[in-house]
Residue, then its C-alpha position, 0 to 999 in steps of 0.5 A: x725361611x733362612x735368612x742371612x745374616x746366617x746364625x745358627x746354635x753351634x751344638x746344631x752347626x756341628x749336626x751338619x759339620x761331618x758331612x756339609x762343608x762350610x758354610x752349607x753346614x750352618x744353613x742346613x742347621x738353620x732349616x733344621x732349628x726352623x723345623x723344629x720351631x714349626x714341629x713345636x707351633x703345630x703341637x701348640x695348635x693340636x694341644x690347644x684345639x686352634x689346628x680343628x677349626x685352623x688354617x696353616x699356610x707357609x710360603x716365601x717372597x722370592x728364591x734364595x739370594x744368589x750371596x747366601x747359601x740357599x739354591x735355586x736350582x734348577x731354576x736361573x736367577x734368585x732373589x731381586x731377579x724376575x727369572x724363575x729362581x727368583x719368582x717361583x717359590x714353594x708353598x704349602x696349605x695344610x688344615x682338616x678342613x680342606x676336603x682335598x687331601x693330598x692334592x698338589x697344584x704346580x700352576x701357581x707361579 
């Protein structure tokens, strides 16, 4: 996930820059670059066959940290925090060989 300090290529700040003010805009371009690297592992995976037999499993270690430009919301509280916001986090597990498709659990806290 994005991280501060925040950095990001120019060429991608700018992506964001018309219609993100401030710093905003340079997170959105850092999700973006982070997108695009994840695009380029899971092609690496199909074109070399890992993704038949292979597990991707993507998660984070707490909320986003009340001094960046990440957001919690509509959860209190952010990372160094036991409130939700900083606790409860997104994650997701693709592989072909999972034999529920589409299945979405909203127990795991």
């Amino acid at each position: 996930a994005p991280h501060i300090p925040l950095e990001a290529p120019e060429e991608d700040v700018r992506k964001y820059a018309s219609h993100i003010e401030g710093p905003r805009s340079k997170y959105a371009a850092m999700v973006s670059v982070m997108d695009e690297g994840v695009g380029k592992v899971v092609r690496a995976m199909r074109t070399s066959g890992l993704m038949e037999n292979g597990m991707m499993v993507f998660t984070s270690d707490n909320g986003a940290y009340h001094g960046s430009q990440g957001s919690n919301f509509p959860l209190r509280g952010g990372k160094s925090s036991f409130l939700e916001g900083g606790v409860r986090v997104l994650s997701f597990v693709n592989s072909p060989l999972l034999r529920k498709a589409g299945y979405t659990n909203t127990n795991l806290h």
